[in-house]
C-alpha positions in Angstrom: -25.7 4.9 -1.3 -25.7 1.7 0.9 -22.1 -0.2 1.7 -24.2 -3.5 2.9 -21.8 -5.2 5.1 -19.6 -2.6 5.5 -22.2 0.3 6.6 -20.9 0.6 9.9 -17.3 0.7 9.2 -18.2 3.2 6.3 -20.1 5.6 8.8 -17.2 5.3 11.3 -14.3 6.1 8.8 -16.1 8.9 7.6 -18.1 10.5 10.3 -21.3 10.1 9.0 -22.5 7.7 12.4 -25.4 8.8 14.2 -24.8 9.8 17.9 -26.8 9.2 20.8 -29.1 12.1 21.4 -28.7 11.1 25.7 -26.0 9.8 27.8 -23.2 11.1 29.3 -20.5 12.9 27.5 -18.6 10.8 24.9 -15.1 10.2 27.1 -12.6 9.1 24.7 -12.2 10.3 21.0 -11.4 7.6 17.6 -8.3 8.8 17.6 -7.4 8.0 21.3 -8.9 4.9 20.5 -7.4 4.0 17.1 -3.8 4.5 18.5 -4.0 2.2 21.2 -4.8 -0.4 19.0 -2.3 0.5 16.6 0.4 0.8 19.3 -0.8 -3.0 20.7 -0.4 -4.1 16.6 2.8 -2.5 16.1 4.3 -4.3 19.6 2.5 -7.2 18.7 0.6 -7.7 15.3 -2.9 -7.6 14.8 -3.8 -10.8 16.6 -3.2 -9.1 19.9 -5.2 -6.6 19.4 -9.1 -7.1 20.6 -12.3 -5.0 22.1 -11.6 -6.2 25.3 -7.6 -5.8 25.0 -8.5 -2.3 23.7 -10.3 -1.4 26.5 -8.4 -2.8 29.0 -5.5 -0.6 27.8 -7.9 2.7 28.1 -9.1 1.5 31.5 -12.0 1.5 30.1 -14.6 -1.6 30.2 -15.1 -3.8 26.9 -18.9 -2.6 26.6 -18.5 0.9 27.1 -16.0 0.5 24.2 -18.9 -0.3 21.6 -20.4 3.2 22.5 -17.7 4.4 20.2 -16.7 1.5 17.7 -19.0 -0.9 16.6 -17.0 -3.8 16.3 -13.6 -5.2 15.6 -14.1 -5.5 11.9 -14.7 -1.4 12.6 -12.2 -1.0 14.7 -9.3 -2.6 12.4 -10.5 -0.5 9.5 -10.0 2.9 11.9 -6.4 1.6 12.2 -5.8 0.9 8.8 -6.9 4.7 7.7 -5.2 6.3 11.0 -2.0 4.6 10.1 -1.7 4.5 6.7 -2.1 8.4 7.1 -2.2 11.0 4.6 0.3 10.8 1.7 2.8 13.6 1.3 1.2 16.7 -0.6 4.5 17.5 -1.8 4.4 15.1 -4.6 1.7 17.6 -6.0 4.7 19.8 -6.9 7.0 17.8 -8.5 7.2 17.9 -12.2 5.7 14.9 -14.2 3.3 11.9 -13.6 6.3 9.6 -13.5 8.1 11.5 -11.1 4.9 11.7 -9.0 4.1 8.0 -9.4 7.8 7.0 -8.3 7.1 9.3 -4.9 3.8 7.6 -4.3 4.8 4.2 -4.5 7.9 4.6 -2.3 6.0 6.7 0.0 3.3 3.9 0.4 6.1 1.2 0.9 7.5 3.1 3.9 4.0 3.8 5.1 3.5 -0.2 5.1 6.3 -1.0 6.7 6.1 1.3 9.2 3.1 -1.1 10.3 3.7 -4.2 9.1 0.2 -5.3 10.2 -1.7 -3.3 7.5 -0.5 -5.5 4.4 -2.5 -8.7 5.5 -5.2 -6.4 7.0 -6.3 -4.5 3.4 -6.4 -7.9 1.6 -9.9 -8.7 0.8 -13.4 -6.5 0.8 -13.5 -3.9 3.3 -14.4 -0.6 4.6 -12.3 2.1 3.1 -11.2 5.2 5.0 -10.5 8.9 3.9 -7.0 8.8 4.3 -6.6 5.9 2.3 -8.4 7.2 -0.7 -6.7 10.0 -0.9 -3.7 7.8 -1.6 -5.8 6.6 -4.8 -6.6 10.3 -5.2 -2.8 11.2 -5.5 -1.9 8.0 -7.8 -4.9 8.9 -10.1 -4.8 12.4 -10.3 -0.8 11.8 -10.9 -2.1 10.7 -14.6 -4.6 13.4 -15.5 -2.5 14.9 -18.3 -1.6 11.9 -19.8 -3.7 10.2 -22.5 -4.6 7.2 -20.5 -8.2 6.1 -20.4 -9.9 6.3 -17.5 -9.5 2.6 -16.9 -6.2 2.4 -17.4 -5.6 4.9 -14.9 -6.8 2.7 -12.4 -5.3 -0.4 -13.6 -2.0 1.8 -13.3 -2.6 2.3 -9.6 -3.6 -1.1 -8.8 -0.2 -2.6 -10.8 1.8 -0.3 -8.8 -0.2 -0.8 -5.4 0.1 -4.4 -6.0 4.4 -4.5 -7.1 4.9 -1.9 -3.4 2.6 -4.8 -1.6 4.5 -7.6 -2.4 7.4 -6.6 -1.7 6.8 -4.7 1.5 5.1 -8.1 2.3 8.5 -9.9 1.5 10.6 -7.6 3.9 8.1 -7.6 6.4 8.2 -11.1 6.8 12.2 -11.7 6.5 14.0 -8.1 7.7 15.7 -5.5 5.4 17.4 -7.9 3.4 15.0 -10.5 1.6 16.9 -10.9 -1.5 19.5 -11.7 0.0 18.6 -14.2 2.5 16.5 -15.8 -0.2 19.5 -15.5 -2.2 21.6 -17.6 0.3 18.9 -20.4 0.4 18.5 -20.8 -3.1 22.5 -21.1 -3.5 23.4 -23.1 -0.7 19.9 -25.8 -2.7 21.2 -24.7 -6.5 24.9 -24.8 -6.3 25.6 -28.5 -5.2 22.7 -29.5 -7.7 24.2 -27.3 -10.8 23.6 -29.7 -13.1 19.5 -30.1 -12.1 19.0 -26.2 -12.1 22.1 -24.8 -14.3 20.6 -21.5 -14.9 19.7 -20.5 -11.2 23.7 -21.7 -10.2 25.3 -19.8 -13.1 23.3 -16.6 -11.9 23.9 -16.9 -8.4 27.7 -17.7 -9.2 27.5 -14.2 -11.6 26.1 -12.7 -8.5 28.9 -13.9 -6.1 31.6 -12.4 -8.7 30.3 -8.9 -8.1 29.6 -6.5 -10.2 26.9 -3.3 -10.1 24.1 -4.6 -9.1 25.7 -7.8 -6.7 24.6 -7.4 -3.2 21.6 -4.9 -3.8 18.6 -5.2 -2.3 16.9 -3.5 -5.9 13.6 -5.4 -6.2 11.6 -2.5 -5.5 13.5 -0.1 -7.8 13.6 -2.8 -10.3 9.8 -3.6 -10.6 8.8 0.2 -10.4 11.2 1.4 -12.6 10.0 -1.6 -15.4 6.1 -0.7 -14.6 7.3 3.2 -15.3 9.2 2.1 -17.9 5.8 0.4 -19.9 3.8 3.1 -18.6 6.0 5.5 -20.7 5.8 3.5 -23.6 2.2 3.4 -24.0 1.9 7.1 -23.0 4.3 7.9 -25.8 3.1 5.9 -28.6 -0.8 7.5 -27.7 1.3 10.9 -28.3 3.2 9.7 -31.8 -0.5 8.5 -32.8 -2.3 11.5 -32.1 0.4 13.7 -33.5 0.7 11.5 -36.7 -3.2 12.0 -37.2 -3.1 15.9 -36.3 -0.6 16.1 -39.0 -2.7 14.1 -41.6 -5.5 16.3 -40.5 -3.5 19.7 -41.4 -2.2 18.2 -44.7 -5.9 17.5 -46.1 
């Protein structure tokens, strides 16, 4: 099978480049390489982080670089899998797929913000790594004994990959406590203007009083738990159907 654009970073990711058959020994390994540029991305995003700057940091020179990696598009997508990493295996143990699919998600949000920097770098087509599609691996495989279809299987992963993105994007961008900075701006613009947005002042003032959930940054809990939630539901009512027809089935 042929990637097209993405050839390169394909054979890369997966080992599957062909080696020069002369030349000196190779020097440097990917992962020597793939750590420098994460530790310049880390210190100071991806922007800073180039073939040349890459180099530099190795004492190496720029063009003895592309012995190794093709290109930055390459390189960026050897980050992406070496920092995203492996996810845990011990989610294989625990007990159901919901259990399982509340690890993954909170084990990918810590893996994103642990590098910020990945969440604008997988937006958009790209090579995909090993590493990273073993996290798919773990999400799907999370719903084998369940009656989903195969396609909503996926669609699960992709609604639960999509609810950890946005909101690791959200506290990448404004600290550990998005809600409530966001919180503070849209009171301090709602409250004087109650009577133009009286639903948004009522529930901030509600807020203020205090109660359980006042002060708690929940968005990711609340998001997964409502995508669990629905998941349930449809898992369940596949169950009741197919045991309402097995029963039909036994009666005739």
């Amino acid at each position: 099978m042929t990637f097209g654009e993405h050839t390169a970073g394909v054979e890369l990711l997966w080992g599957t480049r062909p080696q020069p058959k002369r030349g000196p020994k190779p020097a440097l390994s990917l992962d020597q390489i793939a750590q420098t540029a994460i530790d310049i991305a880390d210190a100071e995003d991806l922007g800073a982080v180039s073939m040349e700057r890459v180099a530099a940091e190795l004492n190496f020179t720029k063009m003895s670089l592309y012995r190794y990696v093709p290109g930055k598009k390459e390189l960026i997508a050897l980050m992406i899998d070496r920092a995203l990493g492996t996810p845990p295996g011990s989610m294989t143990a625990m007990p159901g797929w919901r259990e399982r699919l509340d690890f993954w998600a909170r084990a990918m949000f810590d893996a994103f913000l642990a590098h910020p920097w990945t969440l604008p770098a997988t937006v958009g087509s790209r090579p995909i790594g090993p590493n990273e599609l073993l996290w798919a691996e773990y999400a799907v495989a999370a719903l084998d004994e369940t009656p989903l279809s195969p396609a909503q299987k996926l669609d699960t992963v992709a609604v639960l990959a999509g609810h950890v993105r946005g909101i690791a994007s959200q506290q990448a961008a404004m600290g550990n406590q998005p809600e409530e900075q966001i919180g503070a701006m849209m009171a301090g613009l709602a409250m004087p203007r109650a009577d133009r947005f009286p639903a948004i002042a009522r529930t901030i003032a509600a807020i203020a009083a205090g109660g359980p959930e006042a002060g708690q940054n929940q968005a990711l809990d609340f998001g997964l738990n409502r995508i669990l939630d629905g998941l349930s539901l449809i898992i369940n009512e596949d169950h009741l159907m197919r045991s309402g027809k097995e029963r039909k089935r036994q009666r005739s």
